[in-house]
C-alpha positions in Angstrom: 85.8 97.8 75.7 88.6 99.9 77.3 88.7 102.4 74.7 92.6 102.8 74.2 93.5 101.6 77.8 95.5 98.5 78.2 95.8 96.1 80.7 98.5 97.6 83.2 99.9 93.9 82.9 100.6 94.4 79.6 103.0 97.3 80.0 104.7 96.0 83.1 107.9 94.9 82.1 108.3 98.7 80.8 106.7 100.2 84.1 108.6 98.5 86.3 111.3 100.5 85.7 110.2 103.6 86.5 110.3 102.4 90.2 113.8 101.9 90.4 115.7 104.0 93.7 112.5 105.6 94.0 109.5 106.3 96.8 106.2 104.6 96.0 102.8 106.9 97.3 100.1 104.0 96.6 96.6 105.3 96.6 94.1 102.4 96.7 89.7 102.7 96.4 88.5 100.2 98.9 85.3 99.2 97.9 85.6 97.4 94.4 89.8 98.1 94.2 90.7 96.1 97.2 87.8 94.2 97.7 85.0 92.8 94.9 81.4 95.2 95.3 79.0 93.6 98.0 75.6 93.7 98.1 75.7 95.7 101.3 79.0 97.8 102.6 79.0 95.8 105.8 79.7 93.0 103.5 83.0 94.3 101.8 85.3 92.1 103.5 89.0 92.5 102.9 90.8 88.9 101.7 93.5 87.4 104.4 95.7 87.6 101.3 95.2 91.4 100.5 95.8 92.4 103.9 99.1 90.4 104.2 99.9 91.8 100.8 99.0 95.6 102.1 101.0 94.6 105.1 104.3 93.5 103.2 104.3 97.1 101.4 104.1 98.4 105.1 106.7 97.2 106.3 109.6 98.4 103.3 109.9 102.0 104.2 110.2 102.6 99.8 106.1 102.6 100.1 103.6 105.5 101.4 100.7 103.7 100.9 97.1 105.5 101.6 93.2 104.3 101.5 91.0 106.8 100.0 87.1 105.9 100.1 84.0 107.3 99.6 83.7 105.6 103.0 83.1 107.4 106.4 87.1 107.1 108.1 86.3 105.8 110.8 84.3 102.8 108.7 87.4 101.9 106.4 89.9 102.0 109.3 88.1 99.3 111.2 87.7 97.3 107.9 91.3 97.6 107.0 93.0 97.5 110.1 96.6 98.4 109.6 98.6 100.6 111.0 101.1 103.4 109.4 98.5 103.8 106.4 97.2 107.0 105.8 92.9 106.7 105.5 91.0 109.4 103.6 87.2 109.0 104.1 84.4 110.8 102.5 85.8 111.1 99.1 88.4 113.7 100.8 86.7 115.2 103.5 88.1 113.4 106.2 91.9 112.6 106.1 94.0 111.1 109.3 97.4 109.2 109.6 101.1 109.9 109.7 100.8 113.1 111.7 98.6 114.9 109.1 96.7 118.0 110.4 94.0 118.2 108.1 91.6 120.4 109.9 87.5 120.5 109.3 85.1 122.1 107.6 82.0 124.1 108.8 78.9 121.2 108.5 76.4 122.1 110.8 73.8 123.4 108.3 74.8 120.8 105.9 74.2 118.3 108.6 70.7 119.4 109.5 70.0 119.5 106.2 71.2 115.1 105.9 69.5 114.6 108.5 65.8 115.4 107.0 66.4 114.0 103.9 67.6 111.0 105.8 64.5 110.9 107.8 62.3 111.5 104.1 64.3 108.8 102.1 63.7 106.1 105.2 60.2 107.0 105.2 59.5 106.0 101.8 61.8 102.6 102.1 58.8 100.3 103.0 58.3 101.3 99.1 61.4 100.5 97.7 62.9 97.2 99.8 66.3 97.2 97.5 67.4 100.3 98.4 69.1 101.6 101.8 71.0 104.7 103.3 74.5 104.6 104.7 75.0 107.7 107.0 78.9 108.6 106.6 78.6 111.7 109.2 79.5 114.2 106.1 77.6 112.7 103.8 75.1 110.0 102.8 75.1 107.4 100.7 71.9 106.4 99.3 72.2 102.6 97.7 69.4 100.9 95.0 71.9 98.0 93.9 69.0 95.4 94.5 66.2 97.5 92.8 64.6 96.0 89.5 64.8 98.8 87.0 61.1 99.7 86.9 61.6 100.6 90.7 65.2 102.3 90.0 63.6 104.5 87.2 60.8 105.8 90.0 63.1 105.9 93.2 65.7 108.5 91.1 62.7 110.6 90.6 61.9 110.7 93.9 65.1 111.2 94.9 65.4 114.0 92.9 62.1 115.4 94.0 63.4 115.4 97.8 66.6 117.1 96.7 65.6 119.5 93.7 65.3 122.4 96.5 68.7 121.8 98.4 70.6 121.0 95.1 69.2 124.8 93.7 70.1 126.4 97.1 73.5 125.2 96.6 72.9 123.9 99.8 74.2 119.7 98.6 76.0 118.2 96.0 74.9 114.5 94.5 77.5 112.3 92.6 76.5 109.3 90.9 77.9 106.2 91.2 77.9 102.4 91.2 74.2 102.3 91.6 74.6 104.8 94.7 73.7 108.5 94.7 76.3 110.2 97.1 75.0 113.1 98.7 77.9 115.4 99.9 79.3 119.0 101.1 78.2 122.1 98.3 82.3 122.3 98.2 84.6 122.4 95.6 86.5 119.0 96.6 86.7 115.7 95.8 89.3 112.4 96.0 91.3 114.4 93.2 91.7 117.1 95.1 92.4 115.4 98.9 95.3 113.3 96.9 97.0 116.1 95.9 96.8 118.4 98.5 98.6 115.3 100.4 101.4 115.2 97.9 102.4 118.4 98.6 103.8 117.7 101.9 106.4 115.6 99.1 106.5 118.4 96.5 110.2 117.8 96.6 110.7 114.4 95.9 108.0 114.8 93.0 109.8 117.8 91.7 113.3 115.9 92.0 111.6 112.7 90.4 112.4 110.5 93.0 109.0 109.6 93.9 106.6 107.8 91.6 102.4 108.1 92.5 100.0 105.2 91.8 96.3 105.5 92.0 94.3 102.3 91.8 89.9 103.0 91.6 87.2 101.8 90.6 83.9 104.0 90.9 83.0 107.1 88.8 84.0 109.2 92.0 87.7 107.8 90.9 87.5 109.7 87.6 88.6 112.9 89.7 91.7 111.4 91.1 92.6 109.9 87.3 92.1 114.0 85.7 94.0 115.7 88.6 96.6 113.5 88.7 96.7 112.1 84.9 100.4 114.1 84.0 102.0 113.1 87.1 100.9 109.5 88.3 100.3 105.8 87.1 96.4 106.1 87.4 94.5 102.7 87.4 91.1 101.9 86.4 89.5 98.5 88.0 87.1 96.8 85.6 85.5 97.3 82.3 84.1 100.8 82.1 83.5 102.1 78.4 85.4 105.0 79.1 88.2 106.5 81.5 90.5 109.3 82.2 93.1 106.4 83.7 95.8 105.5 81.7 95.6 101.5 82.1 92.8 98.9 84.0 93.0 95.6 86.1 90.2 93.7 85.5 89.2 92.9 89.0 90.5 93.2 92.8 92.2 89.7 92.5 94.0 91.6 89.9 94.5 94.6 91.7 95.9 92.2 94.7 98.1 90.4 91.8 99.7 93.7 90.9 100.6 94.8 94.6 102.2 91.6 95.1 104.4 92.7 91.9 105.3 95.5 93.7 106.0 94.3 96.8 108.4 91.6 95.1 110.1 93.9 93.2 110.9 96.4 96.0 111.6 93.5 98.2 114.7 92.5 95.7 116.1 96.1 96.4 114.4 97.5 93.6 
């Protein structure tokens, strides 16, 4: 149950309004928003009909529309593909598009540091044949989707046996989510954060109210975008979690597509 969270659908006759003469800066998860959860990241796919959806908002100059994804950049480009979108990868840390100088952060310890427990987790995978690293460059994501629970329950302890030290250096940070672990940069910065450190390049427009901000996501690393941005943005849930900071949910990425078809309509009619 969506405790006290509607179905966006439900409200849209009232929400549609609010977009009226105004600027649209679209924020969309990819994995799970735009595209159902795979087994395996390679096999996230994105739908002919999402892209020409994502495409249509493109092309009306009302729409700012950006990718963010716990995704290394240069991963979600290549699955997405379109130009004149604005792609943040690694939950924040990595932000490109539209002329955007975002600059980079000092990794080389932290990357040494990926790099062994890399090299431990792999070593112990001929143990655990449902679970797999994805190296995102500034940061790993370490997948057990395909674990039975007995093995889950002994793979997060020794996870956290391999980690204990580095997390009590302050040396990593580990987020959980959809049945990943995402091991990332000891800084204070997350999706929340990235989204609206990009918004204030538009301060003005906000300020002025001539801008509305939509956040669409589904994982647990969403949650920071839905609290940063929860008095100033229509913030999205997709699925069925029991809880959320979002203020409505789609139930599903063919919902999600649905919705920004509905927007690209109702722009497209001079809205």
């Amino acid at each position: 149950m969506h405790k006290g969270v509607s179905n966006l659908f439900n409200h849209w006759s009232g929400i549609k309004e609010t977009f009226n003469d105004k600027d649209v800066f679209l924020f969309l998860d990819y994995d799970g928003t735009l595209t159902p959860i795979a087994e395996r990241p390679e096999l996230a796919i994105l739908s002919k009909e999402t892209k020409e959806v994502l495409e249509k908002l493109i092309k009306n100059e009302c729409f700012h529309v950006f990718v963010v994804s716990g995704r290394a950049m240069a991963d979600v480009k290549k699955l997405v593909n379109i130009d004149n979108i604005v792609y943040i990868g690694n939950h924040g840390f990595e932000i490109e598009g539209a002329g955007i100088d975002f600059g980079n952060f000092p990794f080389e310890r932290f990357r040494e540091i990926l790099e062994y427990l890399k090299w431990e987790i792999n070593k112990e995978l001929i143990f655990f044949k449902g679970a797999f690293v994805e190296d995102k460059g500034l940061g790993l994501s370490v997948h057990y989707r395909m674990l039975n629970l007995k093995e889950e329950s002994i793979f997060k302890i020794f996870l956290e046996r391999i980690t204990q030290e580095y997390l009590l250096k302050n040396e990593i940070y580990i987020v959980p989510g959809k049945k990943v672990f995402e091991i990332r940069p000891p800084i204070a910065w997350d999706k929340g954060r990235a989204v609206l450190w990009l918004l204030k390049a538009h301060e003005e427009a906000m300020n002025n109210q001539k801008a509305v901000v939509i956040y669409i996501g589904d994982d647990q690393t969403d949650e920071d975008a839905f609290k940063a941005l929860s008095k100033i943005a229509v913030t999205i849930h997709v699925g069925n979690p029991q809880s959320t900071a979002a203020g409505y949910f789609l139930e599903s990425p063919q919902e999600v597509r649905k919705f920004l078809g509905y927007l690209a309509d109702l722009k497209g009619q001079g809205g």
